[in-house]
C-alpha positions as CSV (number, residue, x, y, z in Angstrom):
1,X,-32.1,70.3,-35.3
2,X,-33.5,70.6,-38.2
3,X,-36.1,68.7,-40.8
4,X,-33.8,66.4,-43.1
5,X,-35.5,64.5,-45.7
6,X,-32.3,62.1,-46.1
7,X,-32.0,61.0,-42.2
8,X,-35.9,60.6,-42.8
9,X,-35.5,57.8,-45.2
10,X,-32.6,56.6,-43.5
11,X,-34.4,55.9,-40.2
12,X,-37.1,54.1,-41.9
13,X,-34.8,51.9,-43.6
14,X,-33.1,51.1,-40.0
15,X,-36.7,50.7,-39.0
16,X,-37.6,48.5,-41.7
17,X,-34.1,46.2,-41.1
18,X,-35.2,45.7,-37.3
19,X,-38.5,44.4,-37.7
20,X,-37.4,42.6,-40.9
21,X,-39.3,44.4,-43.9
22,X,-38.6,45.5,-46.6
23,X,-39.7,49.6,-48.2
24,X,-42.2,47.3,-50.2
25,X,-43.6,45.6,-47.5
26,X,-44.1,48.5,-45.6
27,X,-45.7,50.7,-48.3
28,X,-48.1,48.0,-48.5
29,X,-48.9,47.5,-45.4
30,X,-49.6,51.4,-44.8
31,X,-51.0,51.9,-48.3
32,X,-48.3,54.0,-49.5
33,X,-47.9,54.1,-52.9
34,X,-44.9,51.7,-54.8
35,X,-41.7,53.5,-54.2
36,X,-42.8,56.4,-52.3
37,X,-40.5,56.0,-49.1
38,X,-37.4,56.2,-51.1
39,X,-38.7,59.1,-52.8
40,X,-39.0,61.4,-49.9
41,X,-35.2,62.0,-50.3
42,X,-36.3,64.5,-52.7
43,X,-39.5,65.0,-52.1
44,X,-41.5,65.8,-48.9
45,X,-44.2,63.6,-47.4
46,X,-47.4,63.6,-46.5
47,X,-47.4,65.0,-42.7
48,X,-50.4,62.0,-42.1
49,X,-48.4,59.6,-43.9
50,X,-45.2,60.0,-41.6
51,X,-47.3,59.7,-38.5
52,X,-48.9,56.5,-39.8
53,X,-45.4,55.1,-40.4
54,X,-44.3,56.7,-36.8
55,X,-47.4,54.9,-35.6
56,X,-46.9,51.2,-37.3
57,X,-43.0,51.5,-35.9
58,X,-44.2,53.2,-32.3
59,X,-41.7,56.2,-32.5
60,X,-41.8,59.8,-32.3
61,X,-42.4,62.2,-35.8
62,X,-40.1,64.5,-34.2
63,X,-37.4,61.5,-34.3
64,X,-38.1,60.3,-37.3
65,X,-37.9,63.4,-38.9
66,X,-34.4,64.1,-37.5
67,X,-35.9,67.0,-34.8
68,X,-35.2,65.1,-31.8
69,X,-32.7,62.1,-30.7
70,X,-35.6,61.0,-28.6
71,X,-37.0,57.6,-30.4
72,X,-39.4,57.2,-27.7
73,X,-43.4,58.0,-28.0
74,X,-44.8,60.2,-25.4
75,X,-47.9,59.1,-25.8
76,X,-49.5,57.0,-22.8
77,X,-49.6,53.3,-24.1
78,X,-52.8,52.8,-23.1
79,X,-54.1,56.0,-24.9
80,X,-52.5,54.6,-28.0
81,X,-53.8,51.4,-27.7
82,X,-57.4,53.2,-27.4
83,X,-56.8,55.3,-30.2
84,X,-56.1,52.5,-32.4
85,X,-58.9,50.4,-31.3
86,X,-61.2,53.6,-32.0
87,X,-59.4,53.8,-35.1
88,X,-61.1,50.7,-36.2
89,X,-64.5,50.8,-34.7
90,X,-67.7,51.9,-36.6
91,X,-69.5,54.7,-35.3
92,X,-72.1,53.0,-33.9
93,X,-69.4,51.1,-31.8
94,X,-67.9,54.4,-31.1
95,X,-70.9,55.9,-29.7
96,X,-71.2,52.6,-27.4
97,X,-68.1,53.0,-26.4
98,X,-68.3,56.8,-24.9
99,X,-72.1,55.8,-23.5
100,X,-70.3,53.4,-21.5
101,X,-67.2,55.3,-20.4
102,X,-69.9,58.5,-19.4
103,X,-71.7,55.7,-17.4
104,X,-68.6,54.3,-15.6
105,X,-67.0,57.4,-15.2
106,X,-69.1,60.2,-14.3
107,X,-67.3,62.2,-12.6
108,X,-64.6,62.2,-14.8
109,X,-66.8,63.5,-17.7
110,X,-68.2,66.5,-15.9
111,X,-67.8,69.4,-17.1
């Protein structure tokens, strides 16, 4: 398989009709610019913005961007749901956060 920027778009749009949103709703949502989705028939997105819309729809890049049939993330759930947390954390809350996993989990952190 290979990258196609129409079965891109089209995806998204199926995505979009699922959870019941519209382009516009979406781009705003992710902070994509007005009309920018339906644009990437022609021209070729940002690599971080794909995985953001990936991310806010839970599916792979690889199957959104028409390189696999596989819709499923293989990311662990509970890694994602981490990342995302850490995502919004300052980095005062961030440091917290690994004092108290090194403290919990020693030996894990060993090197």
């Amino acid at each position: 398989m290979s990258y196609n920027s129409n079965l891109l778009v089209d995806r998204i749009s199926h995505l979009c009709e699922e959870h019941a949103i519209t382009f516009c709703q979406l781009e705003q949502k992710l902070s994509i610019g007005n009309g920018m989705i339906a644009k990437w028939r022609t021209n070729r997105p940002r690599a971080e913005t794909v995985l953001e819309v990936a991310e806010y729809f839970h599916v792979s890049v690889d199957w959104l961007l028409g390189l696999s049939d596989d819709r499923a993330v293989q990311e662990d759930q509970e890694m994602l749901s981490i990342r995302r947390a850490r995502d919004k954390m300052t980095q005062q809350q961030k440091d917290e956060m690994m004092t108290m996993l090194k403290i919990g989990f020693k030996d894990a952190f060993k090197e």
